[in-house]
N, C-alpha and C positions, 0 to 999 in steps of 0.2 A: 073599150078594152079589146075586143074581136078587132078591130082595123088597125089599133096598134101592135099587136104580135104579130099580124100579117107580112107590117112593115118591116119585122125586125129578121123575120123568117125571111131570108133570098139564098137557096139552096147553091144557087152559081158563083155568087161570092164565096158561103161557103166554101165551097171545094177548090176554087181560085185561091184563097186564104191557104187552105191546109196543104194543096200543091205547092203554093209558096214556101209554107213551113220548110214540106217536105225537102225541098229541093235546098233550103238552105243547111237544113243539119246534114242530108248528105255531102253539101259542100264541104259542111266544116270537118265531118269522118274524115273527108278525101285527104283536106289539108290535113290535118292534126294526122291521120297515119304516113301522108308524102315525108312530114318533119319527121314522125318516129323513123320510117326507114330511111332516110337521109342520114341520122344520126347513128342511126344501127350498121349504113355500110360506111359513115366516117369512122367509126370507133372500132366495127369488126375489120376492116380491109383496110383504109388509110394509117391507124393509130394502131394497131393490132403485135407489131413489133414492141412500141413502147410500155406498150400494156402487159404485155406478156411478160417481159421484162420485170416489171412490176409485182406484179401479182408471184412471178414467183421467186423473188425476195421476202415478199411476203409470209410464204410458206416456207423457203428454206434461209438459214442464220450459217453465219460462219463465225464460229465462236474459235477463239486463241487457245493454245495448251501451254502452260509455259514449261520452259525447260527444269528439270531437277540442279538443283545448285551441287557443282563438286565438292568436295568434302577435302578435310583440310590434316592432314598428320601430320605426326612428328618423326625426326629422323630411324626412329625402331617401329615408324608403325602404330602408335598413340593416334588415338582417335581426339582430333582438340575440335573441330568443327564439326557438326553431323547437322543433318536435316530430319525432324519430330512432324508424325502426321498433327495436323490441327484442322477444324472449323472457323472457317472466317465468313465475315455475314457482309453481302455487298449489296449495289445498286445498279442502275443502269437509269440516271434520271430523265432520258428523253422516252422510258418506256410506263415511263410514272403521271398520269394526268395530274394530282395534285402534292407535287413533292413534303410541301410543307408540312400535309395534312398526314399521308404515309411517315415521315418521320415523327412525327404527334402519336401516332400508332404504334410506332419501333416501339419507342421510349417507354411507352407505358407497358408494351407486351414484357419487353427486356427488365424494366422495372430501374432504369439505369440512375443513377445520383447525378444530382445537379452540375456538379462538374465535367464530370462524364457526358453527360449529355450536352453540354457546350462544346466537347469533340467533337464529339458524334455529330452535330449539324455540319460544323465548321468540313469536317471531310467531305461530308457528301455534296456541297454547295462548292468545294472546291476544283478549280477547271480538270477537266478530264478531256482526254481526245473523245467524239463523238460515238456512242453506244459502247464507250468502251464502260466495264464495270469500277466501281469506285469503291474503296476497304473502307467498310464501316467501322468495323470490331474482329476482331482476331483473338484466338484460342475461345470461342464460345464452349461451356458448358453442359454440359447432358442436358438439364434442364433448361439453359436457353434453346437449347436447338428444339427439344418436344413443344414449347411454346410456340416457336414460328412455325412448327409444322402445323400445328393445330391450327393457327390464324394465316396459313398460306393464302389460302383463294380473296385475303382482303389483301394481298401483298402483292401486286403486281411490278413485274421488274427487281425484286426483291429475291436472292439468289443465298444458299447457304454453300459454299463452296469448301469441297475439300482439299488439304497442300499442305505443301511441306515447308515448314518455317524452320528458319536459323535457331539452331541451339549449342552452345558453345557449354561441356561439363566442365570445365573448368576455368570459368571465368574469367575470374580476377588473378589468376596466375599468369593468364595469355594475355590479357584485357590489352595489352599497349603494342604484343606483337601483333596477333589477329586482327586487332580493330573489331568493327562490328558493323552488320547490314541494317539497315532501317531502312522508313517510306520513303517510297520516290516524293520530293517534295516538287513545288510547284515550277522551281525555278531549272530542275534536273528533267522535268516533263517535258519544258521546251526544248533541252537540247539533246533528249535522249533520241534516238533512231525507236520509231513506231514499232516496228515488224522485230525487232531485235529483243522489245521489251510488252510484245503484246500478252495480257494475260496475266503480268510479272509485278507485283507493287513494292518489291524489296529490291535494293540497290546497296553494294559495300560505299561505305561511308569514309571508314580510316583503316590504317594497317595493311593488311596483308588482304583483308577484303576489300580493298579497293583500290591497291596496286593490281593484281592480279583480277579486277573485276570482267574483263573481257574473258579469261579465259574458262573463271569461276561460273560463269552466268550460260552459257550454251546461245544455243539456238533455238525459238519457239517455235509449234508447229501449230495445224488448226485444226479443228473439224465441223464439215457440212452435216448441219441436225436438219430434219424436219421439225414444223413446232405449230402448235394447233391456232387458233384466234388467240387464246391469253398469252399466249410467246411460249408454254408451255414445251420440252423435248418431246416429239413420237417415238422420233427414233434417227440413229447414224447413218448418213449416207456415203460417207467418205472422210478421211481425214489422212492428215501426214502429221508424223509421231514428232514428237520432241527431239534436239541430240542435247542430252544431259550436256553440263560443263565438265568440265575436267578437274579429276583430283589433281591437287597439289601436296607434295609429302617437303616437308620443311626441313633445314638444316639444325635444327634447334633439336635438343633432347628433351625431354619434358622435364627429367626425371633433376637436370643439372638444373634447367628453368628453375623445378620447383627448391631446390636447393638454395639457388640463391636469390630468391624471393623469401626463406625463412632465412638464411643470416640478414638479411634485410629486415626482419621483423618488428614494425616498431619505431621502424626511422627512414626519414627520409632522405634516398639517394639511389643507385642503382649501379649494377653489374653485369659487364659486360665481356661474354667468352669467346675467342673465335679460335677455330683450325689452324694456323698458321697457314700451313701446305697448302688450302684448299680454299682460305677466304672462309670457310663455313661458317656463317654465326651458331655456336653451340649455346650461348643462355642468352638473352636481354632482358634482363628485369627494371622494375623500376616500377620501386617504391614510395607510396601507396598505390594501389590499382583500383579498377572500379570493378562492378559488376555489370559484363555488357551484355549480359540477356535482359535487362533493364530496357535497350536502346530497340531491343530488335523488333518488337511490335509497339512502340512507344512509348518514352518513359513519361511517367505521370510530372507534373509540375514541382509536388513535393521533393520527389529525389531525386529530379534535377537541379534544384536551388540546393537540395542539401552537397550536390557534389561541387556544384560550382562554387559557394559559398566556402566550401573546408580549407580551412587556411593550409591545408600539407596540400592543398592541388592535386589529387588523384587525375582527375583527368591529363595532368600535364607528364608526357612521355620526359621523363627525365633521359634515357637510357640518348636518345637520338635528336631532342629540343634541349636538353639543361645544359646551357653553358657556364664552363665551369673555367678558372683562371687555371691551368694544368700544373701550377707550383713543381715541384721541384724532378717531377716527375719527367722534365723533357732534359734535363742535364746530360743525359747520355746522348741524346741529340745533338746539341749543344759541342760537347766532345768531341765528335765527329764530325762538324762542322768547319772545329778550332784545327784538328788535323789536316784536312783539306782545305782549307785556305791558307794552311803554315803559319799563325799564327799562335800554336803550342805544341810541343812533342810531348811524348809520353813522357820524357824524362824534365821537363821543366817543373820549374817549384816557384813557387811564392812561399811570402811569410803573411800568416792571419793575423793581427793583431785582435782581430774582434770586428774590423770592419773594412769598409775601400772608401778610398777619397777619389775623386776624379781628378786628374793633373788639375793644377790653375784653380781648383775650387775648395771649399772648408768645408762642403757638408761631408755628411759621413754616409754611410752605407751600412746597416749592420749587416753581420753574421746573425744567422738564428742563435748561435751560442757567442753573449757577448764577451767570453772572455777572450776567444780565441781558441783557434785549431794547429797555430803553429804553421809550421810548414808542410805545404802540400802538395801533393804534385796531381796529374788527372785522375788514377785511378783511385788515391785517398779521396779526393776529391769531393767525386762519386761514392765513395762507400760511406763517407760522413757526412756526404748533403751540404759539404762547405760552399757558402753561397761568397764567401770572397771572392772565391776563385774563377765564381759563373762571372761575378760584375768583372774583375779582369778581362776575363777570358770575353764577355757582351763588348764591351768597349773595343777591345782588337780587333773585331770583328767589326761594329757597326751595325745600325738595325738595317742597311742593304743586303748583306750577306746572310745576315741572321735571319732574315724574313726568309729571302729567298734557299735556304738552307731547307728551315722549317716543312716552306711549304711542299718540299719531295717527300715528306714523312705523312704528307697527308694534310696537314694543319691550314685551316681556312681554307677549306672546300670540303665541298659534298663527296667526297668518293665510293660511297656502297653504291650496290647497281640496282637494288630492288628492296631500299628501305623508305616507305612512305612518310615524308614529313621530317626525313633530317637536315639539319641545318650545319650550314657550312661552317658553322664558327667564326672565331675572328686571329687570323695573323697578320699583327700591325705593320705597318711599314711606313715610310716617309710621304709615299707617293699617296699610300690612305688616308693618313690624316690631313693633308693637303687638303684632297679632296673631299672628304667628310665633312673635315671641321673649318676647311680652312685655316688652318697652323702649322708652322714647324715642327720640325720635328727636334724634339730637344734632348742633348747627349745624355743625361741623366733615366728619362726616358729607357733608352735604350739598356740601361742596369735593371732595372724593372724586369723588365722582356728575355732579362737572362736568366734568372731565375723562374720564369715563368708565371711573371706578374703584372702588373700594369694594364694594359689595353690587354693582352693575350687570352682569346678561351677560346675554350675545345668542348667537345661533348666526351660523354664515358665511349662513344665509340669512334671516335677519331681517336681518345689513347689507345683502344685495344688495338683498334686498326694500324698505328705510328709504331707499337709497342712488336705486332706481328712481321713485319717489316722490317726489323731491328731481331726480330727470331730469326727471318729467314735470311738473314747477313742482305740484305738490298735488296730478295728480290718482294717483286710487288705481288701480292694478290688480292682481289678485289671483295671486301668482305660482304655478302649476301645473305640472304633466307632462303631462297628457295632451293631446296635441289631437285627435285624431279618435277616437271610438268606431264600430267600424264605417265607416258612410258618415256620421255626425253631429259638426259638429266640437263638440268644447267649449269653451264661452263664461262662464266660472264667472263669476258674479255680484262686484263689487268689496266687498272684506272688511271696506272702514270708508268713513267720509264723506271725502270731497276736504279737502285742505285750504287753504282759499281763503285767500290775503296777496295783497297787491300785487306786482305785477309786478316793480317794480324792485327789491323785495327778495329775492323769486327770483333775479333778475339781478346782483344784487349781491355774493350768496353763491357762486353759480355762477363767477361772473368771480375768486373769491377762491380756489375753488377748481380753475379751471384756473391763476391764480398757483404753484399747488403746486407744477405741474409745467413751468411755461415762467415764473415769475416769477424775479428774484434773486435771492431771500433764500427762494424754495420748496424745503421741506425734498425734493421728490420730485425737484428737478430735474434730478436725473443721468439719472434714468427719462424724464424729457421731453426728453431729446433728439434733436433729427430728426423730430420730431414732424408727420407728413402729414396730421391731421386738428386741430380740437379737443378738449381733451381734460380734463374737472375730476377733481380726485383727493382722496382724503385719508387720509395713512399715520398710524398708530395703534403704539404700543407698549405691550402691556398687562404689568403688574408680574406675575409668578407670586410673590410676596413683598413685603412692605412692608419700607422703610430705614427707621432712625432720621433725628433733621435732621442729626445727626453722621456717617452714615454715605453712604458713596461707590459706586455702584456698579461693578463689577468682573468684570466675565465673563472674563476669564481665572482667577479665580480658584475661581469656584462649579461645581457638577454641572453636567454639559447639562441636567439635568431642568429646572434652578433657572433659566434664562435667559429672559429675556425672551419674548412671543411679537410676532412682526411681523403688524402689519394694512395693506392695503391698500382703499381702496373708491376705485370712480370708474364714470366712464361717458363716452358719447362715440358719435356727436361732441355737442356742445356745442346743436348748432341742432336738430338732429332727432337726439334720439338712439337708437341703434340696438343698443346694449349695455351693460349696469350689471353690474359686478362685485365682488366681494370676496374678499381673498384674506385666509388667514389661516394661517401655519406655528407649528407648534410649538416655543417655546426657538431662535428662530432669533435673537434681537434685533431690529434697529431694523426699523421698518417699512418707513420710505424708501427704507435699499438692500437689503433682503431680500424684501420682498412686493412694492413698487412695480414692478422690473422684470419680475416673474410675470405682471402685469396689463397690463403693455404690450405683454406679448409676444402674450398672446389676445386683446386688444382689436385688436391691428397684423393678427392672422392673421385675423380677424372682419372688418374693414372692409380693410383691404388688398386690391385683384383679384389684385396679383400677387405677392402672399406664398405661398409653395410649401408653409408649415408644414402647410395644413389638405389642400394635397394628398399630402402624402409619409404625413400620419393615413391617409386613406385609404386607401390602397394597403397600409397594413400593418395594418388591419382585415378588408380581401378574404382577407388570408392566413391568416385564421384564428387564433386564441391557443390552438391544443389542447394545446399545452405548455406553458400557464403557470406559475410556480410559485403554490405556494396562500397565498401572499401579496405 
């Protein structure tokens, strides 16, 4: 045992051995601190730019402000659009580690119903530009807000944000002029401009909010936060302010709006007032409307199906989309047409028997009154709505002349300058149907087209528009909404050339058409009675159906669908005039006693001082329509 410990015992290895050790751990310090400082002067000196960089993105955020949305009145001053502080609840999902699971969390804090909570993912999962925030929910509650404050520190990237959302007090009385702002949707995200819309998840949709949306919408600004490890604000470092949008003050009155949305009550059709002198649109209604603070933080599924489903169409702008056959209401046109191309004087006559034959042919043509008007000349014509004398008068003419007549009064084309979504109408011609359909055009045809039937429709504001025009003896002006931009008023340029005739044939028509309604034999003339100003008119009844010659018409016996629609156009006073309108109801029947007294009633409360209609509007505008129904 002694001779073997001896053996094991060699003190010189030893110390050979642990010199070795030694010398190899200091090797390894030497290496392992060469690498540390290697990497400490690539990171502090070679990379120390992009780090810095880094690091202090890190620490400071540049968050968007968006601009305040302009505000929107009416020609006195009526506040129709305003901006309502609110709570909206958002995200930022690239600052979120587990989206799914934080949205698992929202739901249950908010307490949100199954439906809702199938929004509620669909937006947040929806593409957004990179750390920009995404609208969860909008107008939070008192009590949902104390709930996410209390559960903040489990809500990372989760932001309650305050603004100013779209609120229209009188909803469905504007609902078809304003339009309405809702979310930027996915497809408006690609092409909107970033830095114009940073911040901002509302965009005008229709109307007036989104013709004018450039101007309505401003400019965003930003500001540089300090923000801790959890993204948390310290504090502002710097920022550049918002520039609000710009008001816009509108050529509409509320008070006449509101007016002729209650003679509209009820039924479906719309009215339409303009300035003569000025193109001003003073009313456009159009009957049924919706409620479009419905739209402006998103409408539920429910009353969307309920609006699109209603067989009256609310969503559908009758006043600037319903085309309407314009019956007999273009015959003063017509008139002036037949004068300038001399194929009838004032002093020409026919005899009605009750209808027109076309040379060479047997069918017949009725008159509205089948016994007959007798003999007539232009301006009885016109006062009795004799449709003999239009088919005469369409055939001398030709639908070449007659088209091209028409369309100086406006007819098939767009002419306002800043009405979103009107439609041009249709004035038919030979060269149209050619091309349309592929077909002739056929001389019978053209009898149609003179009374203001067959292929022919207009909107209610192509009549007022045709009707204003015929106020101001040829000359054009351009019918609009807006008048002031800011402090600039608008002066839109006139949409076609004047139409220059003589005087006296202005005169002549005019005078045939105040007949209408103060003459004997005027079909309007239950409407003219009591009459405080002058007043020219002319009522229209358009077919939703063509008769056989054998057949009789019968409204007690058809659908309401299938009824008639009533037209009215006129203006007044007569010397200087001050309003042109057009009335136009849906399946109401005759024009004379169903649209005419619509139009006397707004033309009487328009020029009247001491007509009370347009002040009892008011006062029930002040009170607000928060309860409307949403139609």
């Amino acid at each position: 045992m002694r001779k073997r410990r001896s053996a094991l015992k060699n003190p010189e290895q030893e110390v050979r051995i642990f010199r070795n050790r030694s010398l190899l751990a200091v090797a390894v310090v030497i290496l392992l601190s060469g690498g540390l400082m290697a990497r400490l002067v690539y990171l502090q000196i070679f990379q120390q730019e992009a780090f810095a960089t880094r690091s202090e993105n890190n620490r400071v955020r540049v968050e968007p402000l968006p601009p305040t949305r302009g505000l929107i009145y009416d020609r006195n001053g009526l506040l129709l659009a305003e901006n309502r502080p609110t709570y909206n609840l958002t995200i930022v999902p690239e600052r979120v580690d587990d989206l799914g699971a934080t949205l698992d969390l929202l739901v249950g804090i908010l307490e949100l119903p199954e439906q809702q909570e199938a929004v509620f993912r669909k937006r947040a999962y929806q593409r957004q530009r990179p750390y920009q925030p995404a609208l969860l929910m909008s107008e939070l509650d008192e009590r949902q807000i104390a709930r996410l404050a209390v559960n903040r520190y489990r809500l990372p990237g989760v932001e309650i944000e305050g603004q100013l959302l779209r609120y229209y007090p009188n909803p469905v009385l504007m609902s078809h002029v304003l339009g309405y702002v809702g979310r930027i949707n996915a497809e408006e995200l690609a092409e909107l401009d970033s830095g114009d819309y940073a911040g901002t998840h509302f965009i005008g949709k229709t109307g007036i909010e989104k013709q004018y949306e450039e101007q309505l919408q401003g400019d965003a600004g930003l500001r540089r936060v300090e923000t801790n490890a959890r993204g948390r604000v310290l504090r502002e470092l710097g920022r550049t302010d918002p520039e609000p949008g710009k008001n816009i003050t509108l050529s509409i009155d509320a008070r006449l709006q509101k007016l002729a949305y209650d003679l509209l009550a009820g039924r479906r059709g719309s009215i339409v007032a303009i300035d003569p002198p000025s193109g001003e649109i003073l009313a456009m209604a159009s009957s049924p409307g919706f409620n479009s603070n419905l739209f402006v933080t998103g409408i539920s599924y429910e009353d969307y199906r309920a609006l699109r489903e209603d067989i009256d169409l609310p969503l559908y702008n009758r006043s600037v989309r319903g085309q309407y056959p314009p019956a007999s209401t273009v015959k003063p046109y017509l008139a002036l047409a037949g004068l300038e191309n001399a194929v009838i004087t004032p002093q020409k006559t026919i005899y009605d028997p009750g209808y027109y034959k076309l040379p060479g042919f047997d069918r017949r043509y009725n008159n509205w009154k089948r016994s007959g008007q007798g003999r007539v000349d232009m301006s009885r014509a016109i006062e009795v709505s004799n449709d003999t004398y239009f088919y005469n008068l369409a055939n001398l003419l030709g639908i070449d002349a007659l088209s091209s007549s028409m369309s100086r009064f406006g007819f098939g084309e767009e002419t306002s300058y800043d009405v979103y979504g009107a439609s041009q109408g249709l004035m038919p011609s030979r060269k149209w149907k050619r091309e349309s359909r592929n077909q002739v055009w056929f001389p019978g045809e053209t009898l149609s087209v003179g009374i203001g039937q067959g292929y022919w429709l207009a909107t209610p504001l192509q009549m007022a528009t045709a009707m204003s025009v015929l106020a101001n003896r040829g000359k054009w002006v351009t019918p609009h909404l807006a008048r002031k931009i800011g402090d600039e008023m608008v002066k839109p340029p006139p949409a076609k050339e004047d139409i220059k005739l003589p005087d006296k044939w202005w005169d002549l028509v005019i005078q045939a058409l105040e007949a209408v309604l103060s003459g004997n034999e005027g079909t309007a003339r239950r409407a003219g009675k009591g009459l405080e100003y002058r007043m020219a008119g002319k009522s229209g009844t358009a077919q939703v159906f063509s008769l056989a010659n054998d057949e009789r018409y019968n409204a007690d016996e058809l659908d309401e669908r299938l009824l008639d629609h009533a037209l009215f156009t006129a203006f007044a006073p007569i010397d200087e005039p001050r309003i042109a309108v057009a009335v136009v109801i849906e399946n109401a029947g005759g024009g004379s006693s169903n649209a005419a007294p619509l139009a006397r009633q707004l033309i009487d409360a328009w020029l009247l001082p001491d007509n009370t209609a347009l002040e009892q509007a008011q006062n029930e505008l002040t009170q607000r329509e928060d309860h409307e129904p949403t139609r």
